[in-house]
N, C-alpha and C positions, 0 to 999 in steps of 0.2 A: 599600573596594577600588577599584583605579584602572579605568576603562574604555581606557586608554590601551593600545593594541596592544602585546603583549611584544617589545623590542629585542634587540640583541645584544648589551646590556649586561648586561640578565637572559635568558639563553639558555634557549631550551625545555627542561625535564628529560631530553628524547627527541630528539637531535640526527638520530636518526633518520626522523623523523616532519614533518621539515621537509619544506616543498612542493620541488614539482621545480625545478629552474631555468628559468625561460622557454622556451618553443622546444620541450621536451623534454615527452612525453606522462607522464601523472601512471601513477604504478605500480597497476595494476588492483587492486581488495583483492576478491580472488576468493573471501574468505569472508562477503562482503556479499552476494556473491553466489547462495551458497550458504543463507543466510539468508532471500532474497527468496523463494524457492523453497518454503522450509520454513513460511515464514507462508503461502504460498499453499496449500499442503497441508493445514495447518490451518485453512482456509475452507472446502475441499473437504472433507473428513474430519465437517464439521460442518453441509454442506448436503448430504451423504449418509446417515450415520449421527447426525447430532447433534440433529435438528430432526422436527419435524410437518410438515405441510400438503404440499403440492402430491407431495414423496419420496415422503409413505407412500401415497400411490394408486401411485407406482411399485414401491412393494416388497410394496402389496397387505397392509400393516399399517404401524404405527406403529415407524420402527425400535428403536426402545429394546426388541422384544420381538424385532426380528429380529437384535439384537447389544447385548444386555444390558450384558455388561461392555465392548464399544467404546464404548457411545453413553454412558457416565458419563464419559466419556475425552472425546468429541466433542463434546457440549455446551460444551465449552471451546475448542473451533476457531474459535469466531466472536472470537474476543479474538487470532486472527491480522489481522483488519484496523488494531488498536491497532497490534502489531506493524511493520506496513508502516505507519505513519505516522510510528513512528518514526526508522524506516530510510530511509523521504523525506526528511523532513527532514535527516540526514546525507548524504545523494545530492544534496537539490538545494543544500545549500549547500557542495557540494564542488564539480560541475558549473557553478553558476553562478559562482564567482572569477575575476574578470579577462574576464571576459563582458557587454558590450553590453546594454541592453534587446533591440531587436531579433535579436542573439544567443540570447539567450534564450529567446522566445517562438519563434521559428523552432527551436530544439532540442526544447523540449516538443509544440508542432505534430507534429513528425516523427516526434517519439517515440510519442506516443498515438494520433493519428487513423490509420494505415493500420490496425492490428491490430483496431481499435475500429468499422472500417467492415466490414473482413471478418467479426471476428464480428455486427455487425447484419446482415448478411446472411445466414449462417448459421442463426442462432436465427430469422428472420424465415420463412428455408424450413422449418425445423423445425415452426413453428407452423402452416404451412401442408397438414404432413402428419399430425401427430399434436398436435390442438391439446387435447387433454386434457390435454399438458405444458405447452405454453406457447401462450398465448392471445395469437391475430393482431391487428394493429392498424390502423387507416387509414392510408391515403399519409398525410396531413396528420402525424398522430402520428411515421409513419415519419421523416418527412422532420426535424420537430423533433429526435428523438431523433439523427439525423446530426450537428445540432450540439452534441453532446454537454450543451444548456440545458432539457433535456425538464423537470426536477423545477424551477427556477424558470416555466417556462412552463405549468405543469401537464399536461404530457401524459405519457400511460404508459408507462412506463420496458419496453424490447423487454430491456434485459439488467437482470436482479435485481441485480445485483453496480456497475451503474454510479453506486451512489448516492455509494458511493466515490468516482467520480471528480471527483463536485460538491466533493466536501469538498476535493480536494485541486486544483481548478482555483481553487476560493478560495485554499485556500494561495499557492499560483503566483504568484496576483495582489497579495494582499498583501504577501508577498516583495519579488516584482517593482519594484511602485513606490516600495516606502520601504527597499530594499536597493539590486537589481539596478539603479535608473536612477540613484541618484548613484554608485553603484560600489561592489562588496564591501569590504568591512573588517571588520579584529578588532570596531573600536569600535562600526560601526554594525550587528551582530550581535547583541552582547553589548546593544544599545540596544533593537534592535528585537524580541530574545524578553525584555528587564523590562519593553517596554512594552505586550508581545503577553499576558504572565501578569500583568500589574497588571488588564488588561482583563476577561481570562476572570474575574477575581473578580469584579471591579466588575457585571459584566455577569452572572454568577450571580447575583447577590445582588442583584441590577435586574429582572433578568427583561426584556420586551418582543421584539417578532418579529425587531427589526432588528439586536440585540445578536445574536439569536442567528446571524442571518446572515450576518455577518461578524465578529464574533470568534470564534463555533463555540465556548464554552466547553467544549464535553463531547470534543471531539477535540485543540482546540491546545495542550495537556501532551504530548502526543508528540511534535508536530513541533519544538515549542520544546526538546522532551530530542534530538532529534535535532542540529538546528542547535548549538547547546551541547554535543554531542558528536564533531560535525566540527570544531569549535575545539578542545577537547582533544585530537583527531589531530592539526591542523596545528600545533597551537602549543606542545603540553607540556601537562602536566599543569596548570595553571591553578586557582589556589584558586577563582577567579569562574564560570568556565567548569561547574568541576564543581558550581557553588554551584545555578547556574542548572539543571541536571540533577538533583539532589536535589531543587529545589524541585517541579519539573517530573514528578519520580517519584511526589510524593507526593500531587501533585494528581491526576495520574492514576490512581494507585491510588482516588482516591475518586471520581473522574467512571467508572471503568471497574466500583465493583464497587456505585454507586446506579444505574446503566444498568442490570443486570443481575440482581442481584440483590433477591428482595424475598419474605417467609416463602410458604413451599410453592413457591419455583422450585428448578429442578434443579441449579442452580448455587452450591457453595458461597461464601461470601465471601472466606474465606483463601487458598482454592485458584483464584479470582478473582486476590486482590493475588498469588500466587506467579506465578500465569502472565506477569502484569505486570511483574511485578519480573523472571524471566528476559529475558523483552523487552529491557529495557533492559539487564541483565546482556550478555547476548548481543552488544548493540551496541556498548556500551563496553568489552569485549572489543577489538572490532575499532579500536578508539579508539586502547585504549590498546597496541597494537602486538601481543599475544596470541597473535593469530590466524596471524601472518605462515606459520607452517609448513604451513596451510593451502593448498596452491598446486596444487591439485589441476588439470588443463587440464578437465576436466569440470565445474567451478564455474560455467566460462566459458556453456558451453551451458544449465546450471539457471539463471544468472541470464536467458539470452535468454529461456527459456522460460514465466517466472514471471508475464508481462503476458499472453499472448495465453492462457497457461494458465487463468487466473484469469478472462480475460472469458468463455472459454467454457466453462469448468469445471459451471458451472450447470443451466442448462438443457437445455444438450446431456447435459449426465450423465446425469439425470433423463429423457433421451429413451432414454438409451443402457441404465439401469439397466431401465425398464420393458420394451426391447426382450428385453435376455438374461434378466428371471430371469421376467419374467411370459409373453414372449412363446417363446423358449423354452426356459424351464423347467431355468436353469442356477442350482446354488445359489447364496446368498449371497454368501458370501465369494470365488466367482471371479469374481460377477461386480460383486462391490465392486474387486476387484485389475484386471480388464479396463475396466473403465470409466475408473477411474484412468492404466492405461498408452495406453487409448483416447485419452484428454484429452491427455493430453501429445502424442503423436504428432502429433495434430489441430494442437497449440500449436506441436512445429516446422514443420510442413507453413505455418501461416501465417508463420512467420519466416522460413520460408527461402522463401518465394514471394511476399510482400507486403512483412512491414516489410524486407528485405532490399534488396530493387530499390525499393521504393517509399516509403520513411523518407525515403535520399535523395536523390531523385527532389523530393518534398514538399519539403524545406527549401530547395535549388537552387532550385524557382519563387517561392517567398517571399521568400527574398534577390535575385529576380531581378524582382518587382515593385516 
């Protein structure tokens, strides 16, 4: 199969699905949107009801006895970060086309650090009042964790959920310098996820600290189904494009369900690859044009809301669950549903006060150093 970009002599199967014409902003796919939201729920759903430790001091037992049939359900939330890995990968290799390095790094700067400083702020006063949720840290710590390099530098992570953001500030970077600087294209996509999944083999099957730190075997089948699946939007249906997506499914099915699974866990293996397999379902949906009736203007605000949601979903939850059911004395289930519409509120309040005025604010001085 060629790696040669498809021309107008072989027209995309989906004449629709061609990019915009220059000049003109690209059509928002508002069930991507709606998407990011739903993996983010599925995080939450699973560091409320899904898990042990730090929750069940806030619900004052083990939730699995406080939502027996949820938490068989929720145990499966945490395979919403596969999810968004995947969905990145389709975002940033949709965002970054026809986009500069510097371009680029100034849009993810923008993107990530204001929401990412409010919530260290946040969860930092929280630990300051109720540090039996979340345990306070030193300036020093603090201040690392601002550059979002706290887990390479070893200092203690103030947001549980930011280890994600390591994995995908790798992404970025890898992207970045062997896509993004010589310049997006079909070929060099299609190049750099066979040569992103030749890796994660090679480097499975090697082992050592440095493979793992930058190839990331256990996460790059998502990004790789992802990017391979922004080609199949832009391009058409694509024998190559979808090649590299099935390969990418099925490697991931098996980094997603030896991460998790292993006899006597809660999690079964089948119902592991299904949730995986929706993942990718879901997104190639939106690939392959599906979704378009989807146009809901409310998409617009669940995808704003799905980043600042997700950083403070956490700890603050776990502040907010111990306040109403232990503190006072509200049952479960509302104050699983208030905690939840808590978080979100909390997530527009930072959208519409910080990354709003201050996203771009941030990139204006970066382009302007």
């Amino acid at each position: 199969m060629s790696l040669a970009t498809p021309t107008t002599a072989h027209p995309p199967a989906r004449i629709a699905h061609a990019p915009a014409p220059p000049g003109r902003p690209r059509p928002r796919l508002l069930a991507l949107d709606g998407l990011r939201l739903l993996a983010a729920l599925m995080v939450c759903l699973y560091h409320y009801a899904g898990r042990g430790g730090v929750v069940s001091a806030s619900w004052h037992q083990n939730p699995a006895h406080v939502f027996p049939t949820l938490s068989q359900a929720a145990v499966y939330g945490c395979l919403g970060v596969e999810f968004f890995f995947v969905i990145s990968g389709f975002v940033i290799c949709m965002s970054s086309w026809g986009r500069s390095l510097g371009d680029f790094f100034r849009s993810r700067a923008a993107r990530l650090y204001p929401a990412y400083w409010a919530a260290l702020l946040l969860v930092t006063g929280a630990s300051l009042v109720l540090p039996a949720v979340v345990h306070a840290v030193r300036l020093d710590e603090f201040l690392v964790n601002l550059t979002m390099l706290q887990q390479p530098m070893g200092a203690p992570r103030v947001l549980g959920v930011c280890w994600t953001l390591w994995v995908e500030v790798r992404f970025y970077a890898l992207f970045a310098l062997t896509v993004v600087l010589p310049g997006v294209t079909y070929r060099r996509v299609v190049l750099f996820c066979s040569v992103w999944t030749l890796a994660t083999v090679l480097s499975t099957a090697a082992g050592g600290p440095w493979a793992q730190l930058v190839v990331m075997p256990a996460y790059a089948p998502y990004f790789i189904g992802g990017l391979a699946l922004y080609l199949v939007h832009r391009f058409g249906g694509q024998a190559l494009p979808w090649g590299i997506v099935a390969l990418s499914w099925i490697l991931g099915l098996r980094t997603a369900t030896e991460g998790l699974w292993h006899p006597g866990a809660p999690r079964d293996p089948y119902v592991t690859m299904l949730v995986v397999t929706l993942a990718y379902a879901a997104v190639a949906a939106v690939a392959a044009g599906w979704t378009r009736w989807a146009a809901w203007p409310w998409l617009t605000t669940a995808g704003a809301l799905t980043y600042p949601f997700y950083l403070v979903h956490e700890h603050l939850g776990w502040f907010a669950i111990r306040v109403l059911h232990r503190g006072w004395g509200l049952p479960p289930w509302p104050t699983l549903a208030l905690t939840v519409l808590t978080m979100l509120g909390l997530a527009w309040l930072i959208h519409r006060f910080v990354e709003t005025p201050f996203g771009p604010k941030l990139k204006r001085a970066l382009k302007n150093s």
